[in-house]
C-alpha positions as CSV (number, residue, x, y, z in Angstrom):
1,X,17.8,-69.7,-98.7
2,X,15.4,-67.4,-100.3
3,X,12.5,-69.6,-99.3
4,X,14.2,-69.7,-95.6
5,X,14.1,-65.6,-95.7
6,X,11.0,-65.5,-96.9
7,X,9.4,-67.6,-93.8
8,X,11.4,-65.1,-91.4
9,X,10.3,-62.1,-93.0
10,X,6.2,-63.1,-92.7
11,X,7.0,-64.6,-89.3
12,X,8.3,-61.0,-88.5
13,X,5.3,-60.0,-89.3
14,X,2.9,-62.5,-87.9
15,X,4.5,-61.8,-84.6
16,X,4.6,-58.1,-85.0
17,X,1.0,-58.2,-85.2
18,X,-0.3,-60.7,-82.6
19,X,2.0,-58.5,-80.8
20,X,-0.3,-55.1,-81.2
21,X,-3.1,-56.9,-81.2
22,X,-2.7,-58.2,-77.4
23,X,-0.8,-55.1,-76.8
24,X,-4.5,-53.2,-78.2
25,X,-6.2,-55.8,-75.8
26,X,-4.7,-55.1,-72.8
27,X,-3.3,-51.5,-73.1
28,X,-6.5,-49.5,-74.8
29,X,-9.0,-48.1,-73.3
30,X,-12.8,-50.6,-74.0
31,X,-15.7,-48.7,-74.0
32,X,-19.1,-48.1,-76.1
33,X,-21.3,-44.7,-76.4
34,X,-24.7,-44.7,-76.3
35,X,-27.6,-42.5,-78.1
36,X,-28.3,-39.2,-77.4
37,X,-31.1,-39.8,-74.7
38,X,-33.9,-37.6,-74.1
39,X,-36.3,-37.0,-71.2
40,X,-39.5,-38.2,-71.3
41,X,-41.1,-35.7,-70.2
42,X,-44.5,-33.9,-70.1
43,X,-45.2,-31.0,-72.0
44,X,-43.6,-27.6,-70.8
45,X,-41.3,-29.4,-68.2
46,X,-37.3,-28.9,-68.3
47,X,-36.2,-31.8,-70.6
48,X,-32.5,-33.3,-70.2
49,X,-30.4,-34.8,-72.9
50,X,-27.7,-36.9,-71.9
51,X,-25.0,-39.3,-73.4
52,X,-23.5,-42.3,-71.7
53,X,-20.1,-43.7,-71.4
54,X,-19.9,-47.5,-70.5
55,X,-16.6,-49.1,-69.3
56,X,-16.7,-52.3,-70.8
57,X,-12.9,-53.1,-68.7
58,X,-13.8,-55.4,-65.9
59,X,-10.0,-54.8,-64.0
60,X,-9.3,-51.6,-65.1
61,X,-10.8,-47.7,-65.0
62,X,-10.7,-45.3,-68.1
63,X,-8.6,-42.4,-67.3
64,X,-8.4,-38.6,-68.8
65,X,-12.1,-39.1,-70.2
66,X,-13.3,-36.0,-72.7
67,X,-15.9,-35.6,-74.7
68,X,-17.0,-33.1,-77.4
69,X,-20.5,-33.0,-78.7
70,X,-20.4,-30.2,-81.8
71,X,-23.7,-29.8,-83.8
72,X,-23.5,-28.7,-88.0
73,X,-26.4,-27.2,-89.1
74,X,-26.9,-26.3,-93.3
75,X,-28.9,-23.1,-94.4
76,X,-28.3,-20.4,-91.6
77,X,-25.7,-18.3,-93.9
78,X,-27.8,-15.9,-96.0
79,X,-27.3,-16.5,-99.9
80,X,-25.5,-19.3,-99.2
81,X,-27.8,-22.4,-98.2
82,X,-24.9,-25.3,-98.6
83,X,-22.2,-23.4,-96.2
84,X,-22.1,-25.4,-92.7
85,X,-22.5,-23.4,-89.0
86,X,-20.9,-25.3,-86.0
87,X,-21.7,-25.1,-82.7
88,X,-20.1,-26.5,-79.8
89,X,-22.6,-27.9,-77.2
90,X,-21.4,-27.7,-74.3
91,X,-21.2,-31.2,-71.5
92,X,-21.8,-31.4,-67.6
93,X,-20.2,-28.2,-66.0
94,X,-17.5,-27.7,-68.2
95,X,-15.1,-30.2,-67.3
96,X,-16.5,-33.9,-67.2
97,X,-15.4,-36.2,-64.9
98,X,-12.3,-37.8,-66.1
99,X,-12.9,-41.3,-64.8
100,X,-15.1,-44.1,-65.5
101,X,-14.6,-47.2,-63.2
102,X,-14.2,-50.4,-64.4
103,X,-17.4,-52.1,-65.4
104,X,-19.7,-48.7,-65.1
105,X,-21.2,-46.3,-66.7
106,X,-20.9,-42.5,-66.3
107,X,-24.1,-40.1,-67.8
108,X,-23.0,-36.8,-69.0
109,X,-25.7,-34.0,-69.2
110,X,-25.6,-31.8,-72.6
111,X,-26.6,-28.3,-72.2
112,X,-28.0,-26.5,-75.3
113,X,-28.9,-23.4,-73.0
114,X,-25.3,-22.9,-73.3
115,X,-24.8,-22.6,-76.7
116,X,-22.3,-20.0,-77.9
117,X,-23.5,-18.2,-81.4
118,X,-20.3,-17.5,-82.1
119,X,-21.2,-16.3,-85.3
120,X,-24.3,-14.8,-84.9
121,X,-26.7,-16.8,-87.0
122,X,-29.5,-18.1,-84.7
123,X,-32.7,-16.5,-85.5
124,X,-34.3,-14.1,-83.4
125,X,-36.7,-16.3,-81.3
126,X,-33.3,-18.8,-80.5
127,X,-31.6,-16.6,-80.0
128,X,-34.4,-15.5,-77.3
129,X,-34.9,-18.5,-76.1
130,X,-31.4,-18.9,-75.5
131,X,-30.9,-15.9,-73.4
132,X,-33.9,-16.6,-71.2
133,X,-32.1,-20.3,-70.5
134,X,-35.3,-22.0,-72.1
135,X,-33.5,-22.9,-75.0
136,X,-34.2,-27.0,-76.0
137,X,-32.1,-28.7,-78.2
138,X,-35.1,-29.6,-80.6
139,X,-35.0,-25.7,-81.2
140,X,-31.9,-25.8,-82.8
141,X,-31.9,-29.2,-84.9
142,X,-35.4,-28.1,-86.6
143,X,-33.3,-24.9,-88.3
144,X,-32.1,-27.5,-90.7
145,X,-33.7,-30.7,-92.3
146,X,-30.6,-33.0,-91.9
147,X,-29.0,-31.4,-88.7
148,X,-26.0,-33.8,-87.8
149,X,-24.5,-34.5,-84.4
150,X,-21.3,-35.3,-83.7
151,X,-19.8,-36.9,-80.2
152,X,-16.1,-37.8,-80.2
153,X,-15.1,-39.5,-77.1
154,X,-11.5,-40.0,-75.7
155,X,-9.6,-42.2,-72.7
156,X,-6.8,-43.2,-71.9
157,X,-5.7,-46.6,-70.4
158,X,-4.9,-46.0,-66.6
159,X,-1.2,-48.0,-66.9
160,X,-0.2,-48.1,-70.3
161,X,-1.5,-44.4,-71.2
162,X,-2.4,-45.5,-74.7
163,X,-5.4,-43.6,-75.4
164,X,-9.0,-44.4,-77.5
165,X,-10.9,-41.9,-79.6
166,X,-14.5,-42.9,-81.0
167,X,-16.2,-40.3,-83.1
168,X,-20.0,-41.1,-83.4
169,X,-22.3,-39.0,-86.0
170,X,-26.2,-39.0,-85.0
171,X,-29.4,-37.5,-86.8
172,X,-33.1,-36.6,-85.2
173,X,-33.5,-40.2,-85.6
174,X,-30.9,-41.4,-83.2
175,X,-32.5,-39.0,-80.3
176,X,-34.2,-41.5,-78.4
177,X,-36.9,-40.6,-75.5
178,X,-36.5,-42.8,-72.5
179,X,-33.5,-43.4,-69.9
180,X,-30.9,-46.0,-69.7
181,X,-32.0,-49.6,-68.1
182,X,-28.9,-49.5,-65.8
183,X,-25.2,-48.3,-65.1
184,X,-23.9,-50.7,-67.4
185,X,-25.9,-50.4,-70.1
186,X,-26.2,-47.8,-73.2
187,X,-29.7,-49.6,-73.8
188,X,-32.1,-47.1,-73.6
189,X,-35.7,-47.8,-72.5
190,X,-39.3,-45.3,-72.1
191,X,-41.0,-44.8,-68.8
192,X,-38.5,-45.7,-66.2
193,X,-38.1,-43.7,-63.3
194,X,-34.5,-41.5,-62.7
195,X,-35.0,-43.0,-58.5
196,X,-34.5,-46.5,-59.7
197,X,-31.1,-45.6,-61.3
198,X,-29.6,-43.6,-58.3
C-alpha cells in the first residue's frame, strides 16, 4: 500500500514536470542576445552601437518585445568611491519594435547621446559632449575601471502569452567592433559592409 502511494506520488511528479517542460517548449518565447556591437569606423566618424535579438522559433513570432540597457558606473559620488550611479541608455526611438518574426533577427540602435544625468554627476567635458549630441558611449564607460552593462530582454509567446526575460551583464570586453554576419545570427564579424545586410 505504502509502496503503491509512493509510486503515485513520484509519478505525480514525473508527469507534472514533463508537463512544464513541453509546456516551456512550446509556450515560451526562444531567443538569444548578442554582444554589444560597435561600428567600425574611422576616426572622428559617427559610431553606432547596437544589440541584436535573434528569434530562434521557426513557426512562431515573439510578441511585446522590450528591452532595457542600464549602465552602473563606481566612483562618480564625491567622498564616496564604492556608491554605484545608473543610467538608463536609452534604445531605438523610444519604443522598440515589439515583434521579431519567426526565424529573424531584429537590430536595435543604443543611443548614449541620450543619456539622462539624472543625478548630475557627469563631469564637465561629458556633460559637454552630451549636450552638443557628440557624446560616444566609450566616454562614459572610461569614468570607471570596471563599468558594467546590463541588457534585460523580454517577450512574450504570441498564443500562449507566457512571457521570457534574459538579463545579460557585459564589460569593455564584451564590446565588440564589427557587424553581425546575417539576420539570423548574433555572430559578430569586422569589416563587413551595412549594404550587404539590408
Amino acid at each position: 500500500m505504502l509502496i503503491g502511494q509512493l509510486a503515485g506520488f513520484l509519478l505525480g511528479i514525473a508527469a507534472s514536470i514533463a508537463a512544464w517542460v513541453l509546456i516551456a517548449k512550446t509556450f515560451l518565447p526562444r531567443f538569444e542576445v548578442s554582444k554589444i556591437c560597435r561600428d567600425d569606423a574611422p576616426p572622428g566618424a559617427p559610431v553606432r552601437y547596437r544589440v541584436k535579438i535573434v528569434n530562434l522559433s521557426k513557426r512562431r513570432d515573439i510578441v511585446d518585445v522590450s528591452i532595457t540597457v542600464r549602465l552602473v558606473l563606481q566612483g562618480l559620488v564625491p567622498g564616496k568611491p564604492e556608491n554605484s550611479t545608473f543610467f538608463y541608455l536609452p534604445v531605438g526611438d523610444g519604443h522598440p519594435f515589439p515583434v521579431i518574426e519567426a526565424r529573424n533577427g531584429r537590430v536595435y540602435v543604443l543611443h548614449p547621446n541620450k543619456i539622462e544625468d539624472e543625478h548630475k554627476r557627469l563631469p564637465a567635458d561629458v556633460k559637454k559632449k552630451l549636450l552638443l549630441r557628440r557624446l560616444d558611449l566609450q566616454d562614459v564607460l572610461k569614468l570607471d575601471s570596471r563599468p558594467i552593462v546590463r541588457i534585460a530582454v523580454t517577450g512574450a509567446h504570441p498564443i500562449g502569452g507566457l512571457r521570457r526575460t534574459k538579463s545579460l551583464v557585459f564589460d569593455v570586453t564584451d564590446i565588440e567592433i564589427g557587424d553581425f554576419v546575417s539576420r539570423q545570427s548574433i555572430k559578430i564579424i569586422r569589416n563587413v559592409s551595412h549594404k550587404a545586410l539590408s
